[in-house]
N, CA, C and O atoms as CSV, one atom per row, in Angstrom:
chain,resi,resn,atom,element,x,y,z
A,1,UNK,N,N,9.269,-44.861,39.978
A,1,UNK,CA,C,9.906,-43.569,39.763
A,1,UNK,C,C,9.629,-42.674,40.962
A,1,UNK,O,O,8.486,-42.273,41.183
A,2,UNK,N,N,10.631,-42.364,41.717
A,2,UNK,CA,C,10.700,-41.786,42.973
A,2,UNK,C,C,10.881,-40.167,42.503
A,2,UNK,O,O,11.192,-39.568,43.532
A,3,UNK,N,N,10.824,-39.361,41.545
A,3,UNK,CA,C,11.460,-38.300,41.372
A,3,UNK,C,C,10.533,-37.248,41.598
A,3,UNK,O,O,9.345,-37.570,41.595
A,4,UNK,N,N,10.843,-35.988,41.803
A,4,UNK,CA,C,10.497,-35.253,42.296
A,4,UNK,C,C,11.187,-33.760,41.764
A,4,UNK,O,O,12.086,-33.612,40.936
A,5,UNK,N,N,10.532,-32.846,42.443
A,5,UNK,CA,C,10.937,-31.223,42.272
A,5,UNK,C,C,11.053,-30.606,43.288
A,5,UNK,O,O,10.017,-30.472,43.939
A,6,UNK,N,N,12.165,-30.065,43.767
A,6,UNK,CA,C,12.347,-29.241,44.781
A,6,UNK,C,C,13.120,-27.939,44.273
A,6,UNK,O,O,14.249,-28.110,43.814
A,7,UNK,N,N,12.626,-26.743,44.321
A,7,UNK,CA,C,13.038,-25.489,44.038
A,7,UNK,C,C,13.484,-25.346,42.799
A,7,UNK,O,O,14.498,-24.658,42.670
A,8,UNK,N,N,12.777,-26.026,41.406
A,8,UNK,CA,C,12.888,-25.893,40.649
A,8,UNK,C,C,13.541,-26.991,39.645
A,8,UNK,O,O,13.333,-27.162,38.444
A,9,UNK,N,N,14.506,-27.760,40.655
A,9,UNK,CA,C,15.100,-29.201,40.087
A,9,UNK,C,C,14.502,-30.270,40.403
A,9,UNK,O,O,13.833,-30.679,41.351
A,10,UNK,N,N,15.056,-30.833,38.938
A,10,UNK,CA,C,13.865,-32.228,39.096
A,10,UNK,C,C,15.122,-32.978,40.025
A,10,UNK,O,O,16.321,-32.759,39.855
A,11,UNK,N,N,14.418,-34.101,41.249
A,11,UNK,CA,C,15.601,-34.609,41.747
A,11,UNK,C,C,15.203,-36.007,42.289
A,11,UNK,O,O,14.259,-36.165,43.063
A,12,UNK,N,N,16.031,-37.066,41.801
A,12,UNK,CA,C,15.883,-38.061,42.199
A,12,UNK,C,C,16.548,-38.495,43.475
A,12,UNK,O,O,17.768,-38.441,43.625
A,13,UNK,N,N,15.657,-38.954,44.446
A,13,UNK,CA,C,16.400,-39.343,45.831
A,13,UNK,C,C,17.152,-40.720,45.590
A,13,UNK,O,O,17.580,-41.177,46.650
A,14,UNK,N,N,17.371,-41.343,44.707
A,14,UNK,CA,C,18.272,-42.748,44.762
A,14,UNK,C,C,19.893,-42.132,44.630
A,14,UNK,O,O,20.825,-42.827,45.032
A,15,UNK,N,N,20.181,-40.503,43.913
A,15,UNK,CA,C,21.033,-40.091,43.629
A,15,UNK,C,C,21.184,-39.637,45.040
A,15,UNK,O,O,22.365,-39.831,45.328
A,16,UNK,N,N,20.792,-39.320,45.671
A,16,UNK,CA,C,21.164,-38.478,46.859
A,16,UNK,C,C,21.633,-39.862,47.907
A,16,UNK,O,O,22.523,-39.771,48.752
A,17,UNK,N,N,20.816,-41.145,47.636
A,17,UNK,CA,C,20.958,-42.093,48.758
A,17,UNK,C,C,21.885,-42.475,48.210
A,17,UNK,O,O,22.407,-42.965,49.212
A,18,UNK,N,N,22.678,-42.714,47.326
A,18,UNK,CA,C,24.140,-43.455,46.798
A,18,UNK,C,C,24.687,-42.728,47.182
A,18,UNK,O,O,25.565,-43.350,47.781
A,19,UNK,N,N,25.000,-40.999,47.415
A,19,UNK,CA,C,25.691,-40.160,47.818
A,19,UNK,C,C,26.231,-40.558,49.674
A,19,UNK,O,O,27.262,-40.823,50.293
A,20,UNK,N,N,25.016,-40.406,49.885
A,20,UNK,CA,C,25.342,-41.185,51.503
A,20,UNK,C,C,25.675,-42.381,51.384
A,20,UNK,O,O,26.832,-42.688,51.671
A,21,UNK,N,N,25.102,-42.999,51.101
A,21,UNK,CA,C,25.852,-44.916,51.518
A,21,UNK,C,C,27.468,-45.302,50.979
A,21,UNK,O,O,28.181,-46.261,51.274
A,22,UNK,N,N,27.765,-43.904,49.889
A,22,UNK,CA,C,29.375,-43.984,49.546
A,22,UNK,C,C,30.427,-43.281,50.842
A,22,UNK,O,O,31.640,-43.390,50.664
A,23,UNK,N,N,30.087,-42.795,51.719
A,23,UNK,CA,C,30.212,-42.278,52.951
A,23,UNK,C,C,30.720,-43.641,53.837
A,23,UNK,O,O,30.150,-44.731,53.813
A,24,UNK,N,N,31.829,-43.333,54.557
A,24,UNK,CA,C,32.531,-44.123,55.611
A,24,UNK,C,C,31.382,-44.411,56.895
A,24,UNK,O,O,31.015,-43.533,57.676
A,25,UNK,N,N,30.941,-45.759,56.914
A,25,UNK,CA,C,30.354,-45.819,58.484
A,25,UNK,C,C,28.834,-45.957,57.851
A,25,UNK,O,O,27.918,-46.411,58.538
A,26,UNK,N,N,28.639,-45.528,56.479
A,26,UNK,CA,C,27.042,-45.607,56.324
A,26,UNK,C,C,27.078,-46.695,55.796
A,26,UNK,O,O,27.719,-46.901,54.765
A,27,UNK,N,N,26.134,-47.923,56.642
A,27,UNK,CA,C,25.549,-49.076,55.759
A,27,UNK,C,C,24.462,-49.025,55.104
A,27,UNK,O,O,24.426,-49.909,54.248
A,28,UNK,N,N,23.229,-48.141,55.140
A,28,UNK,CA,C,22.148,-48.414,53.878
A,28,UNK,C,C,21.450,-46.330,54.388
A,28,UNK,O,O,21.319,-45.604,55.373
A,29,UNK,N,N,21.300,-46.321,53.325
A,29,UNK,CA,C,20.245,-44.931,53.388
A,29,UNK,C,C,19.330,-44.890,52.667
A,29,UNK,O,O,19.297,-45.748,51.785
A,30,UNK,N,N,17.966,-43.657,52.762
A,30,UNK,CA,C,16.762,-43.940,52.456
A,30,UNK,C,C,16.545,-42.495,52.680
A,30,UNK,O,O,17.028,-41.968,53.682
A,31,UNK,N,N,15.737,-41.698,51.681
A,31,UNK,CA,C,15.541,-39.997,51.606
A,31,UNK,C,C,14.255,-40.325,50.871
A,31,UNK,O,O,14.064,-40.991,49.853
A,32,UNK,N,N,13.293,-39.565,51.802
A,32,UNK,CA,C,12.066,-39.154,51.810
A,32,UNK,C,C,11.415,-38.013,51.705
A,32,UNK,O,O,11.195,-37.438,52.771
A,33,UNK,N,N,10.879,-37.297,50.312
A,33,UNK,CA,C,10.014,-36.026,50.600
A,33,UNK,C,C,9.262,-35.690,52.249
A,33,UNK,O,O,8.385,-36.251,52.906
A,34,UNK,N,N,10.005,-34.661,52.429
A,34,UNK,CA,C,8.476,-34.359,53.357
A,34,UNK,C,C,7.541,-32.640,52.606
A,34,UNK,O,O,8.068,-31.795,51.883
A,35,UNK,N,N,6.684,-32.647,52.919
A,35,UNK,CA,C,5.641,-32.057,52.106
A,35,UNK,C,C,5.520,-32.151,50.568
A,35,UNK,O,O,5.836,-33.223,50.052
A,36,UNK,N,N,5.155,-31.279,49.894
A,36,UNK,CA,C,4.874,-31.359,48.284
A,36,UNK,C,C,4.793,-29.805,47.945
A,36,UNK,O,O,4.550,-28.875,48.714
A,37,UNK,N,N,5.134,-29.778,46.220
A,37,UNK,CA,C,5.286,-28.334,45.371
A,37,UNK,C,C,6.217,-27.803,46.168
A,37,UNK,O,O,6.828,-28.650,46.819
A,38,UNK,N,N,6.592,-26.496,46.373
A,38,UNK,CA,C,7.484,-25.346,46.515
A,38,UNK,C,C,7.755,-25.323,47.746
A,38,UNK,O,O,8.656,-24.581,48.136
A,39,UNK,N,N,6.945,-26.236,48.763
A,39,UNK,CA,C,7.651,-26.328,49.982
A,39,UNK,C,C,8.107,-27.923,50.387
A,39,UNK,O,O,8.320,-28.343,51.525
A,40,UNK,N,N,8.176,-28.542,49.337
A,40,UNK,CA,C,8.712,-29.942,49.623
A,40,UNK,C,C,10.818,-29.218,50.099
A,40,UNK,O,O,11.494,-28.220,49.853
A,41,UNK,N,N,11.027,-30.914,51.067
A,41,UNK,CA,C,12.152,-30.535,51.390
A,41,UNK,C,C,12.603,-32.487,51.168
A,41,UNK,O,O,11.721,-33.338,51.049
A,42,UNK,N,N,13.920,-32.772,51.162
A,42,UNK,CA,C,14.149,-34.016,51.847
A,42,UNK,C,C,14.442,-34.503,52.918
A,42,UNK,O,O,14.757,-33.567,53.653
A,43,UNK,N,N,14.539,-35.653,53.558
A,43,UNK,CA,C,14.694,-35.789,55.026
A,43,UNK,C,C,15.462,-37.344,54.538
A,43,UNK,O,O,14.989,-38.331,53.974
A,44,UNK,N,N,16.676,-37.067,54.982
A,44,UNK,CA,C,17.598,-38.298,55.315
A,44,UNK,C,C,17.554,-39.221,56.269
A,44,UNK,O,O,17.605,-38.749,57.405
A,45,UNK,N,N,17.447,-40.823,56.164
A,45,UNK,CA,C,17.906,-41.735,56.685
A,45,UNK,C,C,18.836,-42.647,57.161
A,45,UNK,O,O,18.340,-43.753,56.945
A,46,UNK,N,N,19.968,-42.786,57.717
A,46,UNK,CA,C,21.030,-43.371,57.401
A,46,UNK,C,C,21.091,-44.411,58.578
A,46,UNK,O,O,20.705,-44.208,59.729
A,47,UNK,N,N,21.704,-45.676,58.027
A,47,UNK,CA,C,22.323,-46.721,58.957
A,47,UNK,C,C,23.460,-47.006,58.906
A,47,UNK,O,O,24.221,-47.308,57.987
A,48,UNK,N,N,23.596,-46.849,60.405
A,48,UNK,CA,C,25.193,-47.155,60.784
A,48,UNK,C,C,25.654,-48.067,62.094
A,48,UNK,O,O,26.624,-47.814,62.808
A,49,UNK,N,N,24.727,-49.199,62.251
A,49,UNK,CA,C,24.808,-50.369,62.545
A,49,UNK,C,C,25.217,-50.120,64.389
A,49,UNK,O,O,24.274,-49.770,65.099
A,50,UNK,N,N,26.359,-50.283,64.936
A,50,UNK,CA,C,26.975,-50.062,65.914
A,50,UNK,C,C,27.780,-48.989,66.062
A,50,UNK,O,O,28.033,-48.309,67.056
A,51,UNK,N,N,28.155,-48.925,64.922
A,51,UNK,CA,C,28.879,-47.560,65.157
A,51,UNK,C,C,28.354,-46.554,65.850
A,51,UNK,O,O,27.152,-46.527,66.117
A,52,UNK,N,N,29.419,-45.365,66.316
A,52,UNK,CA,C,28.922,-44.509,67.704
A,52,UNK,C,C,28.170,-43.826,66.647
A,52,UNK,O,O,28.439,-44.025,65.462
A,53,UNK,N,N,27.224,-43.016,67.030
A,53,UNK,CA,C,26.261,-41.828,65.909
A,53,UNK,C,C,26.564,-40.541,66.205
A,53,UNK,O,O,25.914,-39.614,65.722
A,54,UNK,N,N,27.687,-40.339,67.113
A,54,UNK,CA,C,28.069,-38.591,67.480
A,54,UNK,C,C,28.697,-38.162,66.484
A,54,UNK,O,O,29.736,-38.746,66.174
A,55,UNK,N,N,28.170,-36.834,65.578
A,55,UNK,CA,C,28.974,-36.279,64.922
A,55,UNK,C,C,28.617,-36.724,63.030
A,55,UNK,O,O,28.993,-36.078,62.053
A,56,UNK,N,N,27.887,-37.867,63.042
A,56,UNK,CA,C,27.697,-38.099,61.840
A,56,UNK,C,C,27.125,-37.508,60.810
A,56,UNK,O,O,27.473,-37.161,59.682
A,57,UNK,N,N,25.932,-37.463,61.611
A,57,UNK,CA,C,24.893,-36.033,60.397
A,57,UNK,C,C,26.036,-34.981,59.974
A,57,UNK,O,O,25.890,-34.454,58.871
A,58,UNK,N,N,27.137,-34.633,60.726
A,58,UNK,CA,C,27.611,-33.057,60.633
A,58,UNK,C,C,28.641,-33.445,59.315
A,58,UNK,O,O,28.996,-32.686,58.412
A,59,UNK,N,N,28.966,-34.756,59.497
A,59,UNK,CA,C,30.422,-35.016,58.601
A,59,UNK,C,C,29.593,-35.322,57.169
A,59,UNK,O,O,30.027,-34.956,56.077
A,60,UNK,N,N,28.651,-35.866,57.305
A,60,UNK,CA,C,27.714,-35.950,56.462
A,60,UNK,C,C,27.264,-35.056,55.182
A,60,UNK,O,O,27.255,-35.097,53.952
A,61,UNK,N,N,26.840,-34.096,56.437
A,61,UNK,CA,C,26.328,-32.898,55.518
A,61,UNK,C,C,27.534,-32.081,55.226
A,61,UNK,O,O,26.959,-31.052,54.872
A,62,UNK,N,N,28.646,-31.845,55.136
A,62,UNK,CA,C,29.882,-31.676,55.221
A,62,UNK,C,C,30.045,-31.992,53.335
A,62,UNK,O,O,30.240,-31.250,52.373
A,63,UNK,N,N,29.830,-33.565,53.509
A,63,UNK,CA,C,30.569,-34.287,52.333
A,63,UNK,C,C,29.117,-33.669,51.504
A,63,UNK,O,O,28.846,-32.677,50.827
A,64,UNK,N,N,28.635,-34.487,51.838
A,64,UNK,CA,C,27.252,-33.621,50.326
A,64,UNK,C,C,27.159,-32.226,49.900
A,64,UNK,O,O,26.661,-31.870,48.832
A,65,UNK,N,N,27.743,-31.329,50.925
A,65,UNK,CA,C,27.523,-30.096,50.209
A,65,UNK,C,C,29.104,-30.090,49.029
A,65,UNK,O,O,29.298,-29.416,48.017
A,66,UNK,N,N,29.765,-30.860,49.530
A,66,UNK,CA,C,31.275,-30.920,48.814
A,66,UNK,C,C,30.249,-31.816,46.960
A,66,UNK,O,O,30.470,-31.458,45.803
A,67,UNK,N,N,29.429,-32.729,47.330
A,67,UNK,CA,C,29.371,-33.388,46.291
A,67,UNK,C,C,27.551,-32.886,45.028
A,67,UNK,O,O,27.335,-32.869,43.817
A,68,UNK,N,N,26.750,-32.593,46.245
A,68,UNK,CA,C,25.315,-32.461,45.739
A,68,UNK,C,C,25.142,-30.608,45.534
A,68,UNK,O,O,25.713,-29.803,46.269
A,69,UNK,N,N,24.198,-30.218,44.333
A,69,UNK,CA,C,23.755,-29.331,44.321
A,69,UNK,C,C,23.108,-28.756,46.099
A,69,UNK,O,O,23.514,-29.589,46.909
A,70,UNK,N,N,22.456,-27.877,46.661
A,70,UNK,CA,C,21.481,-27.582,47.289
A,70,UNK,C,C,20.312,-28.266,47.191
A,70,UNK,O,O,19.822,-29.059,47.995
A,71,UNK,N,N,19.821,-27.818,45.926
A,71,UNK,CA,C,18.584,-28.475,46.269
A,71,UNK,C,C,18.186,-29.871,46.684
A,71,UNK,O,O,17.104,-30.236,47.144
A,72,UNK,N,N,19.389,-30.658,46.406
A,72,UNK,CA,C,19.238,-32.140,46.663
A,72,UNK,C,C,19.944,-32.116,48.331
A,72,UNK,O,O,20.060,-33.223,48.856
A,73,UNK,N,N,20.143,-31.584,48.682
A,73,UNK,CA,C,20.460,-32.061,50.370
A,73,UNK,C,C,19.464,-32.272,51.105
A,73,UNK,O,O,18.430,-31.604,51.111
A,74,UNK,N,N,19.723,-33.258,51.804
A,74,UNK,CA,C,18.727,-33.264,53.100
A,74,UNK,C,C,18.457,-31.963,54.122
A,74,UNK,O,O,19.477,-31.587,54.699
A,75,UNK,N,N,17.449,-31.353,54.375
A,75,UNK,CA,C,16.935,-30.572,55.426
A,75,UNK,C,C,17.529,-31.114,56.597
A,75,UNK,O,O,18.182,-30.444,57.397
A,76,UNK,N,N,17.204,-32.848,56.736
A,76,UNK,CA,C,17.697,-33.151,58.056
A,76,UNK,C,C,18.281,-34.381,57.550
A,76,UNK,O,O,18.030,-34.794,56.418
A,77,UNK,N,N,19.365,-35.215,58.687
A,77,UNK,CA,C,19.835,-36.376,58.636
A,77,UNK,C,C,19.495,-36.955,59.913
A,77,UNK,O,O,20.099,-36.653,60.943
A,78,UNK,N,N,18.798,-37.557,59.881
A,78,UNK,CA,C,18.611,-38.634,60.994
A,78,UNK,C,C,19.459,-40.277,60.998
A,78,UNK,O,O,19.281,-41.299,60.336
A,79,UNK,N,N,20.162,-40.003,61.795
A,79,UNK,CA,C,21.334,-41.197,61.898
A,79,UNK,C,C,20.392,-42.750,62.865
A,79,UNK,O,O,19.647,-42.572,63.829
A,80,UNK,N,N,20.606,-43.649,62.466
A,80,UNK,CA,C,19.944,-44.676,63.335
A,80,UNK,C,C,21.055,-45.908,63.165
A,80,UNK,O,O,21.951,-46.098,62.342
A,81,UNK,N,N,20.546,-46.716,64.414
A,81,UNK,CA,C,21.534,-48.009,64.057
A,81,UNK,C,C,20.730,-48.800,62.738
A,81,UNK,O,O,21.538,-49.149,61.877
A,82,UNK,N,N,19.646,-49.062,62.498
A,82,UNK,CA,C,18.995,-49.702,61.402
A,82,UNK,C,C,18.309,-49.419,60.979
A,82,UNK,O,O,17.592,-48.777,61.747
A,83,UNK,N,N,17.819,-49.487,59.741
A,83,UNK,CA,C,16.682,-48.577,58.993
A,83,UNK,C,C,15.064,-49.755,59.426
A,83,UNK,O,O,15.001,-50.972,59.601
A,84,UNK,N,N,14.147,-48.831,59.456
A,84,UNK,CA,C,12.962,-50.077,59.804
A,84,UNK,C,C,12.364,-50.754,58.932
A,84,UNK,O,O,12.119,-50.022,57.974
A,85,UNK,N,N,12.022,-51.725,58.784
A,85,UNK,CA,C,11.350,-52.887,57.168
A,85,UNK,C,C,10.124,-52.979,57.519
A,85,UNK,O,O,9.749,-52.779,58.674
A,86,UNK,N,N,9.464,-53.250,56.686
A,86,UNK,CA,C,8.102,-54.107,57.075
A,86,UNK,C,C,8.130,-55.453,56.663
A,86,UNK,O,O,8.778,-55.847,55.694
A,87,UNK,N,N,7.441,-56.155,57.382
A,87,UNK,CA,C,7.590,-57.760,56.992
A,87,UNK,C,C,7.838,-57.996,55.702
A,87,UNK,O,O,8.750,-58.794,55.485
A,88,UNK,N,N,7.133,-57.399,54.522
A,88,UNK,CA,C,8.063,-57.786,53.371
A,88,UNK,C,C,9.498,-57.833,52.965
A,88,UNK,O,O,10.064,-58.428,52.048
A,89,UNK,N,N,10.082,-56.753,54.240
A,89,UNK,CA,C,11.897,-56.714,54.356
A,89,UNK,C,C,11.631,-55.525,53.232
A,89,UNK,O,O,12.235,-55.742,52.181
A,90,UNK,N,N,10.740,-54.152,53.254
A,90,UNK,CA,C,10.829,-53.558,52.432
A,90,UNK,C,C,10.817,-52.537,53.442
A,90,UNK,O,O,10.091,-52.660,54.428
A,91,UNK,N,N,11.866,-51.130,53.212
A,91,UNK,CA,C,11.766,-49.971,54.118
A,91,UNK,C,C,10.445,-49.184,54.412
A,91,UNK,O,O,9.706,-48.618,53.607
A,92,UNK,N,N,10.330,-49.300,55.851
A,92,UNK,CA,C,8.435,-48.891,56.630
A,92,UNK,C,C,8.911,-47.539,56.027
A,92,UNK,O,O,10.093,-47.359,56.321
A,93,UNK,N,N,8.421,-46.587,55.327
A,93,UNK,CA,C,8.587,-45.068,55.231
A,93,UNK,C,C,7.250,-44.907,56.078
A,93,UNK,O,O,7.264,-43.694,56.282
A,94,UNK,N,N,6.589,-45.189,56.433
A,94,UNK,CA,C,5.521,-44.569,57.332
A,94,UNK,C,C,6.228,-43.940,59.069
A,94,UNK,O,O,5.874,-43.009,59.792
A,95,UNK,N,N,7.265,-44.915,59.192
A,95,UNK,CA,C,7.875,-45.088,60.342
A,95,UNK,C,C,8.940,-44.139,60.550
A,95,UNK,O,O,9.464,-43.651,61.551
A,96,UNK,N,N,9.123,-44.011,59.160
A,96,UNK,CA,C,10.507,-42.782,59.048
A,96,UNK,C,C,10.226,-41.491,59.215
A,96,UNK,O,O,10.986,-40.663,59.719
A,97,UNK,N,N,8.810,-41.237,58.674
A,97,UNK,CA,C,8.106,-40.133,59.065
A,97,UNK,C,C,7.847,-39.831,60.451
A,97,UNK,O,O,7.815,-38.658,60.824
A,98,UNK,N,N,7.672,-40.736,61.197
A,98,UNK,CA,C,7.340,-40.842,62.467
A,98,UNK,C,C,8.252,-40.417,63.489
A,98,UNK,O,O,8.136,-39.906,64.602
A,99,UNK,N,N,9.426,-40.884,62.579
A,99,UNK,CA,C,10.645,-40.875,63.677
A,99,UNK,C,C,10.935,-39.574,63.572
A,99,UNK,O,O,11.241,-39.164,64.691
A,100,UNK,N,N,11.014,-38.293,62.354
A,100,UNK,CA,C,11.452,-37.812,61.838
A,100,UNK,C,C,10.180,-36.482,62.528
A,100,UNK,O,O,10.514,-35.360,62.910
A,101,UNK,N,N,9.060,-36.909,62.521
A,101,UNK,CA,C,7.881,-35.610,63.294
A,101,UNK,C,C,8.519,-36.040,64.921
A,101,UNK,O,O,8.642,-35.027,65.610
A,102,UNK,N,N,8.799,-36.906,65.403
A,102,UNK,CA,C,8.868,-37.203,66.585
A,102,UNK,C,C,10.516,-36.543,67.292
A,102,UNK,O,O,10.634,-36.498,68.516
A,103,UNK,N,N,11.228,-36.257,66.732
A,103,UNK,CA,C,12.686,-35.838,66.964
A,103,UNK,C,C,12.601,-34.513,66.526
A,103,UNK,O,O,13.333,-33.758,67.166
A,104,UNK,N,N,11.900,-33.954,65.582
A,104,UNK,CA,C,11.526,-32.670,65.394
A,104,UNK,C,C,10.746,-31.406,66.549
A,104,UNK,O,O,10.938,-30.190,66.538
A,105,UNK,N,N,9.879,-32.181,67.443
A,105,UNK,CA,C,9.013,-32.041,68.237
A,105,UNK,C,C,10.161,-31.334,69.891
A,105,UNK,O,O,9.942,-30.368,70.621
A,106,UNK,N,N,10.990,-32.069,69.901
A,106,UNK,CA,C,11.811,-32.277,71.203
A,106,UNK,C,C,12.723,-30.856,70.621
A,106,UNK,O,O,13.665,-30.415,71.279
């Protein structure tokens, strides 16, 4: 059970990641709390293989505000060609964080 509270709604991120992966060009997504209580936010993952990545986050966040409350949007979308696994072939979230403090920084 991945669920969570952000600004008062309880919110499950599998609802928010079906929201993206029903999106043209997205092959797999993955939404991660960053912090906890009243200042938790989400932070989006998305794969889109070869496809060019200009412009995606924007069309993105575009369609979710058309489909998701607020509180369930991503803060950020970070577009990648592949999401990262760990040898079990299970998504590294340690790595997503990483990528996600590291692109924040610049």
């Amino acid at each position: 059970d991945r669920q969570l509270k952000i600004d008062g709604y309880r919110i499950e991120p599998v609802e928010v990641e079906a929201a993206l992966r029903d999106e043209p060009g997205v092959l797999d997504a993955v939404v991660v709390p960053l912090g906890q209580g009243p200042a938790a936010r989400l932070i989006a993952f998305v794969a889109v293989g070869d496809s060019p990545a200009e412009g995606v986050a924007s069309t993105l966040r575009k369609a979710l505000a058309a489909r998701l409350p607020a509180a369930m949007r991503p803060q950020r979308i970070h577009v990648l060609e592949h999401l990262p696994l760990l040898a079990a072939n299970k998504i590294d979230t340690e790595a997503l964080r990483r990528i996600d403090a590291g692109r924040r920084v610049r």
